[in-house]
N, C-alpha and C positions, 0 to 999 in steps of 0.2 A: 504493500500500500504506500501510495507516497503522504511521505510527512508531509509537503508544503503542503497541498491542497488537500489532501486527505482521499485523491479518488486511485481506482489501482486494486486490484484482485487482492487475497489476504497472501496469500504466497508469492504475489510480486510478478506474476511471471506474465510477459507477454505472446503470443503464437504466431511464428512465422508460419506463410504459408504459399506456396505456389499455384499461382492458378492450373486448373487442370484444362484440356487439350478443347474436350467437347463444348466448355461454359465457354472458352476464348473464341472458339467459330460461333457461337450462339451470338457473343458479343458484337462478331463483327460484320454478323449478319444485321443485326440492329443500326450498328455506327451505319456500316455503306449503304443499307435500304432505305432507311428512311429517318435519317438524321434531322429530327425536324427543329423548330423551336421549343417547342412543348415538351417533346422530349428531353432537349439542355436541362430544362427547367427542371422537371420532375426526378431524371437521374439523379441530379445536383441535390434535390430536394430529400431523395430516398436513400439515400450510399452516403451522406457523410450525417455520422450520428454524434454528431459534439456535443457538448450543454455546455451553455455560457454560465459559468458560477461568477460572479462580479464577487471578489474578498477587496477589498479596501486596505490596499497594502499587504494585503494577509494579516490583519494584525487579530491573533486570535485570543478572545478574552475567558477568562474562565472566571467566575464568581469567585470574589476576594471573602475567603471565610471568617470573617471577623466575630469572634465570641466572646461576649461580653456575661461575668459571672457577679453578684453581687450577692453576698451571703452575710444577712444582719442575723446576730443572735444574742436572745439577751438570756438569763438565766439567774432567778433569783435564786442565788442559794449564799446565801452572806456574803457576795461578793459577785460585780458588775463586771461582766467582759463583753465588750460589743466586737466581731471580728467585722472590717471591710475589705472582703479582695475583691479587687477588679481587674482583672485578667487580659488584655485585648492582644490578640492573637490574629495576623494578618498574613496570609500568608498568599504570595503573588506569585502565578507558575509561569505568566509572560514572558519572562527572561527564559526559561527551559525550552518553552513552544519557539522561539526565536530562535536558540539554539540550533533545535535539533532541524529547523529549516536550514539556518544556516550551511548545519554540515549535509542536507541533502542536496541543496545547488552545489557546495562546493565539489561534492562528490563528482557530481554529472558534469559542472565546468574541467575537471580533473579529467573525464573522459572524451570529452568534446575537443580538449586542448589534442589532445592523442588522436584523434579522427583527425579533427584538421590535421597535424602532422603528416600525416599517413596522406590522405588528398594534395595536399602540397609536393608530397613525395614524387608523388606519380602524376600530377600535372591533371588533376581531376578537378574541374568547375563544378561544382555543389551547391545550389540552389534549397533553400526550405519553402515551399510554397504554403502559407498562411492564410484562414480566413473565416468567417461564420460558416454553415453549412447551407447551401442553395448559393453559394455565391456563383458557381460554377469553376471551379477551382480543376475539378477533373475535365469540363468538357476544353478547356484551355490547354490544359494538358495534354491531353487528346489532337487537337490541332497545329498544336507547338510538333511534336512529335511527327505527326505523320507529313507536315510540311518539311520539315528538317532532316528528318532521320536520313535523308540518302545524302547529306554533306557533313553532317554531325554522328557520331556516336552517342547511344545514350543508355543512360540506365533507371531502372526508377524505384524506389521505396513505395507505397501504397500507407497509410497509417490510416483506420479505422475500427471503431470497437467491436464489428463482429463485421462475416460474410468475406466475400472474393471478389463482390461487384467491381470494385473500381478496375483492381488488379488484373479483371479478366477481359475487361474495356483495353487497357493496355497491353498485354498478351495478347490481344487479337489485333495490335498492327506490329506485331513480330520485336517489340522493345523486349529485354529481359527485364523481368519485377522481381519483385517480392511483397508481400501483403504482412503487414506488422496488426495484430489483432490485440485491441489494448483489452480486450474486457471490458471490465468498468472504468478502465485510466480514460482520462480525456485530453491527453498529451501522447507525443513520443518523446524519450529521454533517448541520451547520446549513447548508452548500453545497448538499446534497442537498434539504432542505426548500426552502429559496429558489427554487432550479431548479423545484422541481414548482409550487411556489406561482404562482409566474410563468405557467407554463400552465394550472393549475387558476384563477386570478384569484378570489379570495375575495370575495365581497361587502362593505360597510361591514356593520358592526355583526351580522355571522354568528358560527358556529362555526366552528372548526377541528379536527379530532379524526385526531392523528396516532395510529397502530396502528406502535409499534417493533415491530424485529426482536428475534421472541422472546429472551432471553439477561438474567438477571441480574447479570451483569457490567460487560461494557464500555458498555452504554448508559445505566450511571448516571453514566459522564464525559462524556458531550458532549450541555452545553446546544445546545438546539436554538432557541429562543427561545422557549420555552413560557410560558403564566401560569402553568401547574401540572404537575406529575408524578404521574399515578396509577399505582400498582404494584398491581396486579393479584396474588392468589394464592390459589388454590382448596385446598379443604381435601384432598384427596388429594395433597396436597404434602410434609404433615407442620407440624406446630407452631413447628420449630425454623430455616425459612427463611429470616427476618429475622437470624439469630445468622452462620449461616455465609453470606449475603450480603448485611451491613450496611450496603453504600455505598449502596445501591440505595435500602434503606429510612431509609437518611439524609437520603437526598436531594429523596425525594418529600413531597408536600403528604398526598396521602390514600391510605387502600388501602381496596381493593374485595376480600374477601373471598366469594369466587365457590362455586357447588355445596351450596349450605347445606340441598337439598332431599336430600342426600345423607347429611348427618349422623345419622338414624336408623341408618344401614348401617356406620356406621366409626366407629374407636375415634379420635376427634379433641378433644382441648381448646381451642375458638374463646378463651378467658381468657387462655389457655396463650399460644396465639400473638401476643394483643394485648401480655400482660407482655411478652415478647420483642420482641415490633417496640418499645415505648414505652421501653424500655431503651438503643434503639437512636436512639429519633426520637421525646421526650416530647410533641414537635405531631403527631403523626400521629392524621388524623382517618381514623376508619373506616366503614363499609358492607358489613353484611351481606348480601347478593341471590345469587339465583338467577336466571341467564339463561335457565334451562327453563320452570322456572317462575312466574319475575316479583316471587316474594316480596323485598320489601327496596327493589325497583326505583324505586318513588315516592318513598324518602327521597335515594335518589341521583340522580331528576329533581329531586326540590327544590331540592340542591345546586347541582347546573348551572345551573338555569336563574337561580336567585339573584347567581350571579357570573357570568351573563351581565348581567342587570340591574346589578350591580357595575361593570361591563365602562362599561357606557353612560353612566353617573356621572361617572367619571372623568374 
């Protein structure tokens, strides 16, 4: 279970998994048939199972047990004793819950620091792709991929707390995955990445393109060993996302502004939301696209593949 947030099976363990042969042709029988709008929408909406827990710094309080004893007695027996103790007994477990967060990031920054290592090593560009669940985070994915894949190399993490779906969307345009099943976690931690890394064996000088567990919260605390953090957020989310989940867009390099074929049909200020996230995070660099239909998409291959070339420099 993880200490910071408290979500995480009782034994800790997360389950890798590879899509099998038949779900991956089902998959892509779906992508090439009939790849619709609706469909973006609803996959996005059913395959990534996050829950936003909003903690407030994490500051977690526990009732301060304060006992207060007062004990008068009087007793005539030829002589007066009146006893008063008062007792107060306070005792605060703050400092301990702080603690033991403490050493849970520092754990996972300990393994993160060793991933990135290891990606450095081998000239591997690694991506964490972040966001609410329905943002569309996979059908981006999905596009990114089958546009690129015959100039780029790539590989992909999957993170979601139960099923294959995303993974076997992936699998069906021939990238190698792996699927990270949190259970109840509503993050991936940088152990998890390792682990899959380790079976998926990344190429030198490929991609990496992890897909978090939908949730704007807890997965803007644990590096995973990323070069970058895209936060994902689609304009039926509302303007004001970045305001009331700032750690998220604190944290990230770029945000991918998804559904923008949709803006004729809704009352949205794309300005509105940049003010606000830039308030939040003055280097946030952004990208307007459409994963239906493609607009915006070339400036966000340009980016990639530039700091893949970046990547190789180094």
């Amino acid at each position: 279970m993880c200490g910071t947030c408290g979500c995480g099976s009782p034994d800790g363990k997360a389950v890798l998994r590879k899509p099998s042969r038949q779900e991956s042709i089902d998959a892509k029988r779906t992508y090439d048939g009939n790849d619709s709008h609706a469909q973006e929408h609803a996959l996005d909406q059913s395959h990534d199972h996050g829950h936003d827990h909003w903690h407030d710094q994490h500051d977690h309080k526990h009732h301060d047990s304060s006992h207060m004893h007062s004990h008068d007695h009087s007793h005539d027996h030829g002589h007066d004793h009146s006893h008063d103790h008062v007792h107060d007994h306070v005792h605060d477990h703050r400092s301990t819950v702080l603690e033991v967060e403490k050493n849970i990031l520092l754990q996972n920054d300990m393994q993160a620091a060793r991933n990135r290592g290891y990606f450095d090593a081998k000239q591997i560009l690694v991506l964490n792709l972040v966001s609410s669940p329905g943002s569309g985070k996979t059908s981006i994915l999905e596009r990114t991929l089958k546009d690129l894949k015959d100039d780029l190399s790539f590989t992909v993490i999957e993170g979601d707390q139960q099923t294959l779906q995303d993974a076997n969307r992936i699998d069906a345009l021939d990238i190698p995955v792996i699927q990270i099943n949190t259970g109840k976690g509503c993050h991936l931690e940088s152990d998890m990445v390792f682990d899959a890394v380790k079976q998926l064996g990344p190429a030198n000088r490929s991609i990496l393109m992890i897909e978090n567990v939908g949730n704007l919260v807890c997965p803007s605390m644990f590096d995973l060993g990323e070069k970058h953090r895209v936060v994902i957020i689609s304009i039926t989310e509302g303007e004001d996302k970045p305001l009331k989940y700032p750690d998220m867009f604190h944290s990230s390099d770029i945000c991918l502004i998804n559904k923008i074929d949709l803006l004729p049909h809704l009352n949205f200020d794309i300005e509105k939301l940049k003010t606000y996230a830039l308030q939040v995070n003055p280097g946030l660099k952004f990208f307007e696209v459409s994963a239906t239909s493609g607009q915006g998409m070339t400036d966000w291959y340009s980016w990639l593949t530039q700091e893949w070339k970046k990547m190789q420099q180094e």
